[in-house]
C-alpha positions as a printed NumPy array, in Angstrom:
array([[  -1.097, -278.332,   56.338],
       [  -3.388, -280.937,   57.266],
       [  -3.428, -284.93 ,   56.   ],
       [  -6.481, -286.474,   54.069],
       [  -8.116, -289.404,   55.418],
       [  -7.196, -292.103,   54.213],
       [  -7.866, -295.874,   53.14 ],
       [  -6.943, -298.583,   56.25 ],
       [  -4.402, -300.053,   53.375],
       [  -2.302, -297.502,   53.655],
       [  -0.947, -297.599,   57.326],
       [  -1.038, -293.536,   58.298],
       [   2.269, -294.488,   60.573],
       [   2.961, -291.33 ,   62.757],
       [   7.001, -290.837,   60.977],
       [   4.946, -290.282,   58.039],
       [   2.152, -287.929,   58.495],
       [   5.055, -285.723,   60.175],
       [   6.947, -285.919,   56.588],
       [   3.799, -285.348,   54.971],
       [   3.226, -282.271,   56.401],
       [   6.567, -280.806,   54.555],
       [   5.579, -282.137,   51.305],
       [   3.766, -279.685,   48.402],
       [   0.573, -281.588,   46.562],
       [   1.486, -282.594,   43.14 ],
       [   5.218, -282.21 ,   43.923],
       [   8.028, -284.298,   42.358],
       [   9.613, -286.993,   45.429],
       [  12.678, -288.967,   45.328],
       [  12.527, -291.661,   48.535],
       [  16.252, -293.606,   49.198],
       [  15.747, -296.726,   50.596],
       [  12.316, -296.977,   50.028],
       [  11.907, -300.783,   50.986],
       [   8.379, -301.904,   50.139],
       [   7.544, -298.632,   48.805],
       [   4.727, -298.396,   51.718],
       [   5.788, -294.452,   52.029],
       [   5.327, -294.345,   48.544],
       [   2.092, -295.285,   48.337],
       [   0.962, -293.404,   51.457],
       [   2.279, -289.756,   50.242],
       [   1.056, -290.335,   46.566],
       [  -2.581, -291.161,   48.102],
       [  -2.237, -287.867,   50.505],
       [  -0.295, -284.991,   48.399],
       [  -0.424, -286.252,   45.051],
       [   3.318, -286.657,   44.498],
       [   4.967, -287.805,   41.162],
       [   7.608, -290.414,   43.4  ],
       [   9.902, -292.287,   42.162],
       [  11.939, -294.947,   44.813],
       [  15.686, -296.183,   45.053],
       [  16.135, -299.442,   46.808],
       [  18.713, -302.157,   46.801],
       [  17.065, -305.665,   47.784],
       [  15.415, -307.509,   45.673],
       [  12.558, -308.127,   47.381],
       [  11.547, -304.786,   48.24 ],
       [  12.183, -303.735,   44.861],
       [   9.108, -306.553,   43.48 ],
       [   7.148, -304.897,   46.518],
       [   7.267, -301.711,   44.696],
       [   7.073, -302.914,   40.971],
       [   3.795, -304.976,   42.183],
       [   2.605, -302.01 ,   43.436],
       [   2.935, -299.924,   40.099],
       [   5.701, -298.117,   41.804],
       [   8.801, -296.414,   40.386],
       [  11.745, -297.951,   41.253],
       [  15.177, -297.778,   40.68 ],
       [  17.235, -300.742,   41.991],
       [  20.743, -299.093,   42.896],
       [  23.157, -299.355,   45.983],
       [  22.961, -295.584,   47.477],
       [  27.058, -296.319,   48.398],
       [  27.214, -295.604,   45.056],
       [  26.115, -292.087,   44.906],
       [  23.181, -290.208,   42.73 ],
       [  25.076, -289.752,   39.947],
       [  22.259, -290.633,   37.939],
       [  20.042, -287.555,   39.054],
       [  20.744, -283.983,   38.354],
       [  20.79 , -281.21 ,   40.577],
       [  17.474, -279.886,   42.393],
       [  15.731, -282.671,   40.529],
       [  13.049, -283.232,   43.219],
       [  11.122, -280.661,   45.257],
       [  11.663, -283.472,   47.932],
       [  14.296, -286.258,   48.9  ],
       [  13.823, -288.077,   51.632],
       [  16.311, -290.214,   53.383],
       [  13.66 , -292.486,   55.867],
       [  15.574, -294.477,   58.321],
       [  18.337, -295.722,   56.49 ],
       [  21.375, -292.997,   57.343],
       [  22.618, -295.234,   60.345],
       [  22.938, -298.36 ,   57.568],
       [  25.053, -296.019,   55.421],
       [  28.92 , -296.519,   55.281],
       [  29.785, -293.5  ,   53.472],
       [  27.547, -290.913,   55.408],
       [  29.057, -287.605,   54.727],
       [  29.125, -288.026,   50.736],
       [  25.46 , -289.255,   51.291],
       [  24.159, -286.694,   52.907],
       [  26.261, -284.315,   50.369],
       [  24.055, -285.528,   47.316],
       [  20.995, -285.922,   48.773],
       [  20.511, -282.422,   49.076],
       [  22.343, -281.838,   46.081],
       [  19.867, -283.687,   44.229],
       [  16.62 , -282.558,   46.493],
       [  15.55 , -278.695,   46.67 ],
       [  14.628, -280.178,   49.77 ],
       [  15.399, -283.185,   52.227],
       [  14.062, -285.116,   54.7  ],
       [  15.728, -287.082,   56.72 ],
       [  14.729, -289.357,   59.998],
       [  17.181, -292.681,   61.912],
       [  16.592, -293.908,   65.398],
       [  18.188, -291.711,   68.24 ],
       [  20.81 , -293.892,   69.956],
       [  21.102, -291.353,   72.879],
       [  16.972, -293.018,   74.343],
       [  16.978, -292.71 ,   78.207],
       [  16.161, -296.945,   77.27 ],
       [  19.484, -297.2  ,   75.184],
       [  21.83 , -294.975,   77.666],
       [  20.322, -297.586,   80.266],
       [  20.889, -301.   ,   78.633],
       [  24.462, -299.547,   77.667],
       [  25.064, -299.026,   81.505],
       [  23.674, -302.601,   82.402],
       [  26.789, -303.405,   79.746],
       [  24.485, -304.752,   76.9  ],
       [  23.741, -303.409,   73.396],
       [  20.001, -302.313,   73.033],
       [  17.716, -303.593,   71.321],
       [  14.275, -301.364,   71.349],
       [  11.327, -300.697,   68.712],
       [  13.847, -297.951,   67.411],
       [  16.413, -300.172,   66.934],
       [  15.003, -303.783,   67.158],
       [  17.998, -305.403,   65.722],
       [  20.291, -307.61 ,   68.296],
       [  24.071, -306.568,   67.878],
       [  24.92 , -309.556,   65.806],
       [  22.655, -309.396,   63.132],
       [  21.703, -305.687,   62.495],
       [  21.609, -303.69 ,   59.239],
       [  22.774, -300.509,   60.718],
       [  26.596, -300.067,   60.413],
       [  26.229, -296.389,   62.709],
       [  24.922, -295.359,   65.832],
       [  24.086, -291.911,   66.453],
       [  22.18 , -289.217,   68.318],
       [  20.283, -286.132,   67.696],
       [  23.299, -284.128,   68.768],
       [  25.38 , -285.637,   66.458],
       [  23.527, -285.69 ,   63.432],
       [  23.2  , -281.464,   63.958],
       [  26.818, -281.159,   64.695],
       [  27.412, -283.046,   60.973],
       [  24.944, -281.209,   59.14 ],
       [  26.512, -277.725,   60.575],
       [  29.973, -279.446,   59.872],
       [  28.867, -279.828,   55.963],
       [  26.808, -276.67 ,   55.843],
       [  23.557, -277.967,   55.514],
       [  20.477, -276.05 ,   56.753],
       [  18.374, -277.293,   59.484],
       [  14.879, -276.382,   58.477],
       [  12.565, -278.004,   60.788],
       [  12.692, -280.751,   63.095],
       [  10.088, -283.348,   64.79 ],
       [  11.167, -285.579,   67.191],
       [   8.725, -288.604,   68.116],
       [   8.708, -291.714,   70.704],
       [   6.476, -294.604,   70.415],
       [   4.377, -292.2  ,   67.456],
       [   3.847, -289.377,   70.307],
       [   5.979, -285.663,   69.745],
       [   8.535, -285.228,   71.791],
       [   9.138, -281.364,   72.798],
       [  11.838, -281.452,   75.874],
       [  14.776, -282.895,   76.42 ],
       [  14.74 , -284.517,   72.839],
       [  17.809, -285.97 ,   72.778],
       [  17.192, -288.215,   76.011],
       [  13.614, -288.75 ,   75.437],
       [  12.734, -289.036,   71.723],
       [  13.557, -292.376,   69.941],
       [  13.152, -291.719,   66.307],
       [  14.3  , -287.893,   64.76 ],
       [  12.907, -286.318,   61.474],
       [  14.558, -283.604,   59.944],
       [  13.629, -281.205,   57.   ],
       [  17.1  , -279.942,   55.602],
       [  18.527, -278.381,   52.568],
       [  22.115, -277.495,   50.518],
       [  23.113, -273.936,   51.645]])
């Protein structure tokens, strides 16, 4: 499924051409933690997507509203009480799972809510993590550019881990793309890539 070209304005960032290639033109999209809405704006422009965005901080959510975005302003701890089952073809979960506290439940209504998911976070198990870890510091890399003191993600985990939960809750692997520095990664993902994107859904 190949990606339109598109204006310089909308930054076609490697993480999301590989979710665009999962998403159906003129599909309905649901994006948690959308920030800025800069996703938002990139897969409407490329698949045609009816999107709506959920986002917490205030700032982010006048990004989106300037933008003529939809956007809910909600606290995903919360739940997604407020949606009804299989209400989007697509939910996507972009880099926010590791600042989640209540992961499992998360996880449990996104693809309640989503006939299917995406999902992507920063693989702590990076040959350049293991190797700052062993030097006795905390890393801090493009992945996870955060120093230990003032980060937004409350988990660290791995590709291995995140496969071992969604077996754990019974949720379908689908596809996966693993990418470092915006190039795929094919071998020995778990050491080498930086930044894993899943398509999953409910079983």
């Amino acid at each position: 499924m190949g990606l339109e070209t598109v204006p310089r304005s909308i930054p076609a960032r490697s993480d999301f051409a590989a979710i665009a290639d999962w998403i159906e033109p003129n599909s309905s999209l649901l994006d948690l933690g959308c920030g800025d809405g800069a996703f938002l704006e990139y897969i409407h422009r490329v698949r045609n997507t009816q999107n709506y965005g959920v986002e917490i901080a205030d700032n982010d959510v006048l990004a989106c509203v300037k933008k003529g975005l939809n956007v809910i302003q909600q606290d995903l701890e919360g739940g997604l009480a407020l949606f009804a089952d299989k209400s989007f073809d697509t939910v996507v979960l972009s880099q926010t799972l590791q600042t989640i506290h209540e992961t499992e439940s998360i996880l449990s209504e996104v693809v309640r809510v989503g006939k299917q998911c995406v999902v992507s976070f920063p693989n702590f198990a990076h040959w350049s993590h293991r190797l700052a870890v062993s030097f006795g510091r905390m890393p801090v890399s493009k992945s996870l550019p955060y120093e230990w003191f003032n980060t937004p993600n409350v988990r660290v985990l791995t590709i291995a881990d995140f496969e071992a939960l969604a077996h754990r809750l019974g949720i379908d692997i689908l596809g996966r793309v693993v990418l470092h520095e915006g190039q795929r990664v094919n071998w020995a993902v778990n050491l080498f890539g930086s930044l894993a994107i899943y398509r999953v859904r409910g079983a």
